[in-house]
N, CA, C and O atoms as a DFTB+ gen file, in Angstrom:
204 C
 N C O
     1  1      24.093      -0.102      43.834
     2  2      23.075      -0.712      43.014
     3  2      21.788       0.066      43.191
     4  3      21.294       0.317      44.290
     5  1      21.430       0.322      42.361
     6  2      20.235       0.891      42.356
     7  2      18.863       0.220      42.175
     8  3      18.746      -0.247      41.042
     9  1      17.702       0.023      43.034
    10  2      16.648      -0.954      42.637
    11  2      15.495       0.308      43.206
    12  3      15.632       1.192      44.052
    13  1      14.152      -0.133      42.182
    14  2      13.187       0.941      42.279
    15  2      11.745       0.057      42.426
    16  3      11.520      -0.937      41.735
    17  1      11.002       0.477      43.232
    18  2       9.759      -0.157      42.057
    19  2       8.661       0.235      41.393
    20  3       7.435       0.118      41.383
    21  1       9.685       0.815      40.767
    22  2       8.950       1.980      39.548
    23  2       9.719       2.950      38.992
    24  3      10.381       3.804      39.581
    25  1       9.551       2.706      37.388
    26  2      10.651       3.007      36.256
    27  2      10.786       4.306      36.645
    28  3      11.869       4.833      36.895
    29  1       9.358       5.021      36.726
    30  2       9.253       6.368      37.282
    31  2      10.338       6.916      38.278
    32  3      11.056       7.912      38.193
    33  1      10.228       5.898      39.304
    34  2      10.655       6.708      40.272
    35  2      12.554       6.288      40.168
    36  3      13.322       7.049      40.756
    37  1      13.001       5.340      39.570
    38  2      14.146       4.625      39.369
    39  2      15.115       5.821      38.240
    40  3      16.341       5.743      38.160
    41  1      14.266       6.899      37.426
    42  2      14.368       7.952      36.695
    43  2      14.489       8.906      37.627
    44  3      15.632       9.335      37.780
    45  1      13.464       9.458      38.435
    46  2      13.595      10.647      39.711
    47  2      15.040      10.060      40.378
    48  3      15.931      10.805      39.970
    49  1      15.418       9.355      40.961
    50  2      16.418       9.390      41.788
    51  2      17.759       9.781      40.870
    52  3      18.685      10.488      41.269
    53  1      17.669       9.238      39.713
    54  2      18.882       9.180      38.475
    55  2      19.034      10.806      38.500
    56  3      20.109      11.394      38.622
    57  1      17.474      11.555      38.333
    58  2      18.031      13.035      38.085
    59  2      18.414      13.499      39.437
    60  3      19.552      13.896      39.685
    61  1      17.446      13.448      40.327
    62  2      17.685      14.131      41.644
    63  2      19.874      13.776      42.081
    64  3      20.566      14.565      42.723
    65  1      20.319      12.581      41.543
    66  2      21.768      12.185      42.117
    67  2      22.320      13.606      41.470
    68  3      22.806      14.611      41.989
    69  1      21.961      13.154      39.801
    70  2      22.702      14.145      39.018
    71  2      22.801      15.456      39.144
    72  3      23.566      16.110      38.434
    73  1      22.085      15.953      40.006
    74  2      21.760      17.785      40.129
    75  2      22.766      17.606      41.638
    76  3      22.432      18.559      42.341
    77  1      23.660      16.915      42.260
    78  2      24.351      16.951      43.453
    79  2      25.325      17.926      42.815
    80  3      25.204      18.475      41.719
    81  1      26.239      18.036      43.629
    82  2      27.168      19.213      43.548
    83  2      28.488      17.659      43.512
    84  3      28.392      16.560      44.059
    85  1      29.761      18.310      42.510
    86  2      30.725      17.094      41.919
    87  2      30.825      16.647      43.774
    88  3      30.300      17.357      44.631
    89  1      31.412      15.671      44.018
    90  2      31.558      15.025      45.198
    91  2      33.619      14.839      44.746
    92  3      34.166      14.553      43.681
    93  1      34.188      15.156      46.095
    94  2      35.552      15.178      45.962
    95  2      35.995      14.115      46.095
    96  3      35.658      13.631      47.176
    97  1      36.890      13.197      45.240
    98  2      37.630      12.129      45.459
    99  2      38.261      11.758      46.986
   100  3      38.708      12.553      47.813
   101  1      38.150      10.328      47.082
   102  2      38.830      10.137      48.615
   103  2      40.166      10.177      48.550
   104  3      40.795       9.925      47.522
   105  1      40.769      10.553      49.841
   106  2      42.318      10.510      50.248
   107  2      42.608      10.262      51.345
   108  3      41.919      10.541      52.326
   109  1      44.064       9.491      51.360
   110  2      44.350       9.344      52.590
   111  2      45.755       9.184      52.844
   112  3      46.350       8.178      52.457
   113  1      46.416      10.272      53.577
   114  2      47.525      10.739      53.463
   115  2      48.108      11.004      52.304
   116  3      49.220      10.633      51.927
   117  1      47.047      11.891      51.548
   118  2      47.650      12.416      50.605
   119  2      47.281      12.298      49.255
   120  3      47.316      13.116      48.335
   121  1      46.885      11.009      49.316
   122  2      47.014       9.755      48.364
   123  2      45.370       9.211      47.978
   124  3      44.549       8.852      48.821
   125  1      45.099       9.270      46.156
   126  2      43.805       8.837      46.366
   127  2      43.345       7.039      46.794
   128  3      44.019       6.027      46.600
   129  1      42.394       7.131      47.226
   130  2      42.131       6.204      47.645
   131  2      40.726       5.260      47.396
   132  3      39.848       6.032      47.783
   133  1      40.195       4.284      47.055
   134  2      39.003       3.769      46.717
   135  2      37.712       4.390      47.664
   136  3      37.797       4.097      48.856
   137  1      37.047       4.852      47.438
   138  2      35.855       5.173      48.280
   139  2      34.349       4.322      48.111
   140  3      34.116       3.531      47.198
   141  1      33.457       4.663      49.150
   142  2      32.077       3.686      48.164
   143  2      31.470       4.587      49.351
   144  3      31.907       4.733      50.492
   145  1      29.977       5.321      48.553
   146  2      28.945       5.982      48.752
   147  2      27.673       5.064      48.714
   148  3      27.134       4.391      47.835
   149  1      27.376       5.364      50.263
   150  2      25.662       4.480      49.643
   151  2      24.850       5.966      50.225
   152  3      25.216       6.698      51.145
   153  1      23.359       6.127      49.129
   154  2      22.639       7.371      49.272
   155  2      21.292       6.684      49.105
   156  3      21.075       6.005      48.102
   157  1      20.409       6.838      50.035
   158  2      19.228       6.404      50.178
   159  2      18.375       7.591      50.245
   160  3      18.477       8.557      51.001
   161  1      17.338       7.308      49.131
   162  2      16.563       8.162      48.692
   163  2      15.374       7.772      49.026
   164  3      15.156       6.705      48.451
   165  1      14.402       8.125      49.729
   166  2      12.656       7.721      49.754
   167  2      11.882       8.985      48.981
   168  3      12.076      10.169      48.706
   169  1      10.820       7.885      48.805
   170  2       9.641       8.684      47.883
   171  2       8.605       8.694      49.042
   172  3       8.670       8.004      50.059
   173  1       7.734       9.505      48.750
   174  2       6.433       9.443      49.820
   175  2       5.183      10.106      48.958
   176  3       4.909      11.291      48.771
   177  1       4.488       8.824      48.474
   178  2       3.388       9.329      48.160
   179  2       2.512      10.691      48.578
   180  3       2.393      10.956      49.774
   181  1       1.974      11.448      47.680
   182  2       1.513      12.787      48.304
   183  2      -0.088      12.359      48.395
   184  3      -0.686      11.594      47.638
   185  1      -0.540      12.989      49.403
   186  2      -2.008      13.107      49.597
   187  2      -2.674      13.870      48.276
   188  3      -2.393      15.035      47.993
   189  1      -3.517      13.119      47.573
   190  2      -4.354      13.772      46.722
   191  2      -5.379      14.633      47.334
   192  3      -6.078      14.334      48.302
   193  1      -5.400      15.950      46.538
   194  2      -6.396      16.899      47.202
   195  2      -7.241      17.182      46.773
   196  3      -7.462      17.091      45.566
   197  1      -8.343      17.819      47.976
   198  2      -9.607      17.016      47.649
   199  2     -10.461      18.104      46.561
   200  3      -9.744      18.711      45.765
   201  1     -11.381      18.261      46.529
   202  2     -12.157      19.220      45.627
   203  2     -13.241      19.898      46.459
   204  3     -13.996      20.718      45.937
């Protein structure tokens, strides 16, 4: 599930997932198998600079 708080940033994570490299199906002995990925992403406000 994905929750943001901010449309902005709920968009950044959507692209940043999508630019991953394909991720290989699970197996086990052989055999595919159900998998579940959790990926936690933080944002960190940047220091505005100064003039």
């Amino acid at each position: 599930m994905l929750t943001a708080p901010d449309a902005s940033l709920e968009k950044e994570a959507i692209r940043i997932i999508k630019k991953m490299p394909r991720w290989s199906p699970g197996e086990m002995g052989g055999q595919p198998v159900r998998t579940w990925v959790d990926k936690v992403l933080r944002f960190r406000p940047q220091r505005a600079s100064s003039y």
